[in-house]
N, C-alpha and C positions, 0 to 999 in steps of 0.2 A: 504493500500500500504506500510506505513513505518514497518506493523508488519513484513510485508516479506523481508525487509532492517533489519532489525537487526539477523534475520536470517543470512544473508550474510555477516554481520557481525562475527558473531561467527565461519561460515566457512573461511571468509579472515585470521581470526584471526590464526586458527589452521592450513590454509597452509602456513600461515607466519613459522609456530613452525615447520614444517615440513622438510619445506623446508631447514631451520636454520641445520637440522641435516645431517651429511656428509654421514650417512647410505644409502638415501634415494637416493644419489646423486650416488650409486653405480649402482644403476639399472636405463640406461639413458633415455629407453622409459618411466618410471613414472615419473620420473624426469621435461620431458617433458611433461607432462600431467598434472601435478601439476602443473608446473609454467605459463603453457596456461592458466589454470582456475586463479590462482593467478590475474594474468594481466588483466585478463575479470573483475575482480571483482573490481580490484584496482580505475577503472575511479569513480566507481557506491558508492566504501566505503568513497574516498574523496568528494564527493559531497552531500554523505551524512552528514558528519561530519561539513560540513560548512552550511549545511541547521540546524544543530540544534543549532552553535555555532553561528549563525545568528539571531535566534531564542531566546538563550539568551540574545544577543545585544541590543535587541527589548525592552523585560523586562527593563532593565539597563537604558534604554535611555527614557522609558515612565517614568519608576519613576523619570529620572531627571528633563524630560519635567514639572511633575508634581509643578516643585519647581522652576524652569528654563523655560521661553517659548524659549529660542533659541532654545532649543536640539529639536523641534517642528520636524525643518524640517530634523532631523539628524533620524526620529523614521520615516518619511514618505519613507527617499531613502534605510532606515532597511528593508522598509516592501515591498518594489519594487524589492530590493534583494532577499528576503525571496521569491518571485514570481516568481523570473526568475526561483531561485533554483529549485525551484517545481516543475516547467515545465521541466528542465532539468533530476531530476530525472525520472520525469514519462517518459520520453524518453530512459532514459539509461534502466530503466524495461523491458522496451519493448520486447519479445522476440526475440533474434538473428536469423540469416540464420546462422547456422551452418559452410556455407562453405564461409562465408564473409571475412576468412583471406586468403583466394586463390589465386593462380593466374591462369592465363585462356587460353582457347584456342579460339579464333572468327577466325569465318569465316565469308568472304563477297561472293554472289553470285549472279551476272548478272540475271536478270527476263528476265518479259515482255518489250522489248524496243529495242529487237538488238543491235547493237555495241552502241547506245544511253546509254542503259541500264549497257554494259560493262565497258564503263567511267564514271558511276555515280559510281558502284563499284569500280574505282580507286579513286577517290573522295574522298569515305567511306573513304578506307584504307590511304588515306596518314591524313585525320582529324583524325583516330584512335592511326596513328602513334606519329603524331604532340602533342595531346592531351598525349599519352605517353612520352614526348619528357618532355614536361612541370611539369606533374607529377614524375619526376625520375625514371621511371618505364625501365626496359629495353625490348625489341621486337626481336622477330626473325621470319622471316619469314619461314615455314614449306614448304608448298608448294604453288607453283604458275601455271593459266593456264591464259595466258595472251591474250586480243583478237589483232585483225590488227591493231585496231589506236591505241593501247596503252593502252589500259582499261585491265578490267581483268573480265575475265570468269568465274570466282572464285579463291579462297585465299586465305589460313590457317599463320594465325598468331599466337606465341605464346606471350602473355603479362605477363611479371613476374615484381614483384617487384626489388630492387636495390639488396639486395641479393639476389634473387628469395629463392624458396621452402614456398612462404607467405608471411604475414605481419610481420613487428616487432611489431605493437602494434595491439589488436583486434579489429577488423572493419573497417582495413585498407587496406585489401588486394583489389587487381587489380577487383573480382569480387565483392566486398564491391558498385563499382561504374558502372561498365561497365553490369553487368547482366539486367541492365536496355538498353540495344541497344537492346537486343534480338529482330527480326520485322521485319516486312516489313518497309523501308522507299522508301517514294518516292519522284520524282525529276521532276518539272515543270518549262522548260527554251528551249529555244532556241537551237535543237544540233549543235554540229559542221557539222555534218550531214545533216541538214536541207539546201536549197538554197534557199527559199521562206520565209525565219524567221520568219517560224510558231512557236506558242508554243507547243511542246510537253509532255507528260508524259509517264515517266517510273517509273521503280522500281528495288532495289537489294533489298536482302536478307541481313541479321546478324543474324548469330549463336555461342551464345556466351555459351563455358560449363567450372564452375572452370575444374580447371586441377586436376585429380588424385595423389594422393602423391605416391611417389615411393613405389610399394611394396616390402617388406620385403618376401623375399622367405625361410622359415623353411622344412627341411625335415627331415622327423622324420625316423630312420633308419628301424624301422619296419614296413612302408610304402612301402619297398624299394626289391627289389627279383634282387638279384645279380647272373648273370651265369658267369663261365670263358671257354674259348674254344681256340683251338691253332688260332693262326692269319695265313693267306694265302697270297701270293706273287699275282705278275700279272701270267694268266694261268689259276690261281689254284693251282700251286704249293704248299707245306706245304716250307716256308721259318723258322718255328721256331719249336721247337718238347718241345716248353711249353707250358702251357697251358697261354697266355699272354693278350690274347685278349678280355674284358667284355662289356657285355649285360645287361644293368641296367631295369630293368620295375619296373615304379613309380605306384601300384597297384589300388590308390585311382581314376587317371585321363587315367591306363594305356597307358601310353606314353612311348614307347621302346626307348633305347639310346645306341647305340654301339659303342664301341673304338678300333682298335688294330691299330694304328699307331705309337706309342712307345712299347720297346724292353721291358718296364717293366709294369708287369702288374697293379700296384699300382700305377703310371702313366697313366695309359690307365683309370685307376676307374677316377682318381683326372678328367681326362677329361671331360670323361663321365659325371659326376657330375655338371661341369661345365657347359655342354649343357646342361641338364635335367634341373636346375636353369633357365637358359635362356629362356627355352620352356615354365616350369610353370609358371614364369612372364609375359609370352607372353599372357599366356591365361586366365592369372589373371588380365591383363588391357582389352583384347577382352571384356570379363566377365563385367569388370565396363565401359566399353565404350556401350556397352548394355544396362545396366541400364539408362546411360546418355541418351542416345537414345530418350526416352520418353518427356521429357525436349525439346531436340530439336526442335521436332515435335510439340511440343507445343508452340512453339516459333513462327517460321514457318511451316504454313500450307502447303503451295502455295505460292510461290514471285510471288503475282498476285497485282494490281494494287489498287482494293478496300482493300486489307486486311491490313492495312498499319497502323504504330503506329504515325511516322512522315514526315512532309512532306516537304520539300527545294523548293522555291517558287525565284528561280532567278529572273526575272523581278522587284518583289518588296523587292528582299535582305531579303524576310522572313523564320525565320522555324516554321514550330508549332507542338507541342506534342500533339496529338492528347487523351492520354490518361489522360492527367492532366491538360490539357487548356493553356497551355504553347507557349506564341506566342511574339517572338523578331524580331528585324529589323535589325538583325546584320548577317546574315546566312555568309556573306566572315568572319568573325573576327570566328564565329565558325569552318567553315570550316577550316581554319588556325588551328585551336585547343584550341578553347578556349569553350568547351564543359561542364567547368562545370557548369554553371548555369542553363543548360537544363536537366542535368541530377540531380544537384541538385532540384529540381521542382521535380522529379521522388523519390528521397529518402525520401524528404519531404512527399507527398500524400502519401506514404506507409508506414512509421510510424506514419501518422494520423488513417488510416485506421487500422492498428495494435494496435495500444493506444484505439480505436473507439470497438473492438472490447475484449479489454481485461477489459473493463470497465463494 
């Protein structure tokens, strides 16, 4: 394990140097590229450094023990150190989710349950929100289909960090924590709905996708097949006897884009151009929201009742996580927003099993 730390050492080193040079800082997307990886490295190269400067401590302090019995127990809390260290490294190794500095889009969606089901999905979302609330994170809601008593039919949120566009440090971002909702959760309590105060169960959905980064729209001009032609009034009339008005087809996606609304034709292109960018971003997130797609559906099969990751047990104030064994007696205090110790439990068993398997 440490031969592959000093590795990373030698690479921390050289984008320190890199970075150092103001060349490098002229081109801003590597720029950014180099200083993400920088940063990823930087937790893993200081943790290394104090595992071996711990290491020598050790030494130092046995030889003194050896002449000395106080320094005894100064070489036992060395070597508990030296333990923690360990462990922290083997965790920082672990390999990353790539898209852990994101932030995200969740949706909540009403199941099996009727309007039961539509207020557990408000439920969801204000503990999503609240938990945002607590994390610094900011929310906006996208869109809403809200049912009669006040629940919701479903309900697109977006979770961004304090700046948004991701984390400031790696492994922080919104889906660093929340890709772990993704599920069926379900809800066993009393409804409002109920007049016999039976217990019921239902269930929403959570669909949780980082969020795509802005694409960067490049057209390359020999992509590009420009026509010009006169522009026309209402009628049909000829209103201009120049040729003013341009037809842009982008060849690679052909997508037509015509302008003759301004008197100049170099104007009419600027416009043109304008929409074409528009278009081809449109269909460059279609494109990665596709991909996403997959993810989704794996998330949620069906907002059916057995499929369900966790469960809200109102009568006895419990939640339990169903994938990690995970079972507290506080569900109001979560509800409220205090979600991370459930989800904590969920980061943990997944770098066990990560660590479990890289071994």
């Amino acid at each position: 394990m440490f031969e592959a730390v000093e590795e990373l050492v030698g690479e921390h080193a050289g984008l320190e140097k890199r970075l150092a040079d103001p060349a490098v800082h002229a081109d801003q997307r590597e720029a950014m590229r180099l200083n993400k990886r920088y940063a990823e490295l930087t937790p893993i190269i200081a943790a290394y450094r104090s595992w071996k400067q711990t290491g020598d401590d050790i030494g130092t302090a046995r030889e003194l023990a050896a002449d000395d019995p106080e320094f005894a127990d100064e070489v036992k809390e060395l070597e508990a150190r030296r333990e923690q260290l360990t462990e922290k490294l083997r965790l920082l190794l672990v390999p990353r989710d790539p898209s852990d500095d994101k932030d995200v889009i969740l949706e909540v969606k009403a199941g099996e349950g009727g309007e039961e089901s539509a207020l557990f999905a408000g439920d969801l979302l204000r503990m999503y929100l609240r938990y945002a609330e607590r994390a610094g994170w900011k929310t906006e809601i996208l869109d809403a289909n809200e049912s009669d008593l006040g629940g919701y039919k479903d309900v697109q949120v977006a979770v961004k960090t304090k700046g948004g566009g991701g984390a400031t440090e790696p492994g922080q971002g919104v889906w660093a924590r929340l890709k772990y909702e993704g599920g069926v959760h379900r809800v066993q309590r009393v409804p409002a709905t109920e007049s016999q105060g039976r217990i019921h169960t239902s269930a929403a959905g959570v669909l949780v996708t980082p969020e795509a980064e802005e694409v960067e729209v490049e057209i390359n001009a020999n992509d590009l097949r420009i026509d010009v032609y006169r522009s026309s009034g209402p009628g049909g009339q000829s209103v201009n006897t120049t040729d003013s008005a341009v037809r842009i087809t982008h060849l690679p996606t052909g997508i037509v884009v015509s302008c003759q609304n301004e008197k100049s034709q170099l104007q009419n292109k600027e416009q043109a151009l304008r929409i074409l960018r528009s278009r081809l971003l449109a269909a460059a997130q279609e494109e990665a929201e596709r991909e996403a797609s997959d993810a989704r559906r794996s998330q949620v099969r069906t907002v059916d009742r057995s499929e369900r990751i966790r469960t809200y047990n109102f009568p006895e104030n419990r939640i339990s996580d169903h994938r990690v064994g995970f079972k507290a007696y506080n569900l109001d205090q979560v509800l409220d927003g205090e979600l991370d110790p459930v989800i904590q439990a969920c980061v943990d068993a997944d770098a066990a099993a990560k660590l479990a398997a890289a071994q």
